[in-house]
N, C-alpha and C positions, 0 to 999 in steps of 0.2 A: 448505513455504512458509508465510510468514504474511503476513494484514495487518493490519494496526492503523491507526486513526482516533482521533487525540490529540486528547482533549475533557480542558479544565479541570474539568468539571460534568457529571454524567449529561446532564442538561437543555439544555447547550448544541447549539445549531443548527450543521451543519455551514456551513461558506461555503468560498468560495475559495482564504481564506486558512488553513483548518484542516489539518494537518501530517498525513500519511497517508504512511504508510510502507508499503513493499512488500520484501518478504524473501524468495530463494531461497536456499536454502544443500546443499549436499551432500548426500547422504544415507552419507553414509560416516562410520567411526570415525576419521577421519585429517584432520577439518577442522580447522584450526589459526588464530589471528589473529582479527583482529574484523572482528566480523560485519556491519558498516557496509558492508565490501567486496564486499557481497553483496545490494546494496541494489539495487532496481529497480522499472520502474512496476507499480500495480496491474494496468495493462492488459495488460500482459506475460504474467503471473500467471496471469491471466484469457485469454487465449490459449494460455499452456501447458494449463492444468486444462479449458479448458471452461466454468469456472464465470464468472455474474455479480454480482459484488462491487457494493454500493452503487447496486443497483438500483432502488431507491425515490427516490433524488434526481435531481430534474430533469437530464434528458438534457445540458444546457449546463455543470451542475457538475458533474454528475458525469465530463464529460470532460475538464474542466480539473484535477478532483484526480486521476483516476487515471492520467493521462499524463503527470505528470511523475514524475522522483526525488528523493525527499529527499535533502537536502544539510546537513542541522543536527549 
């Protein structure tokens, strides 16, 4: 899995509108195609693993960036 948080600038502030992508992909030699297809929300991620992504941003953004899927 990965996630990524698209900042123009180290220094930029996330917000609502800042682009976060969420990736699961196979774990196999036999994944083929792009990897867009494979795109889903952080919160997912974070349900599969256990883990909490983007814990330090207030509870309200941080559930409006990790619950969606990017679409870009």
């Amino acid at each position: 899995f990965k996630v990524v948080v698209v900042l123009d600038t180290p220094a930029q502030a996330i917000t609502t509108q800042t682009r976060v992508i969420g990736v699961v992909i196979p774990n196999t030699t036999t994944v083929s195609g792009d990897w867009r297809a494979h795109r889903v929300s952080v919160r997912s991620i974070e349900q599969l693993t256990g883990l909490d992504f983007l814990s330090e941003l207030p509870r309200p953004l941080q559930d409006t960036v990790e619950t969606r899927v990017d679409a870009l």
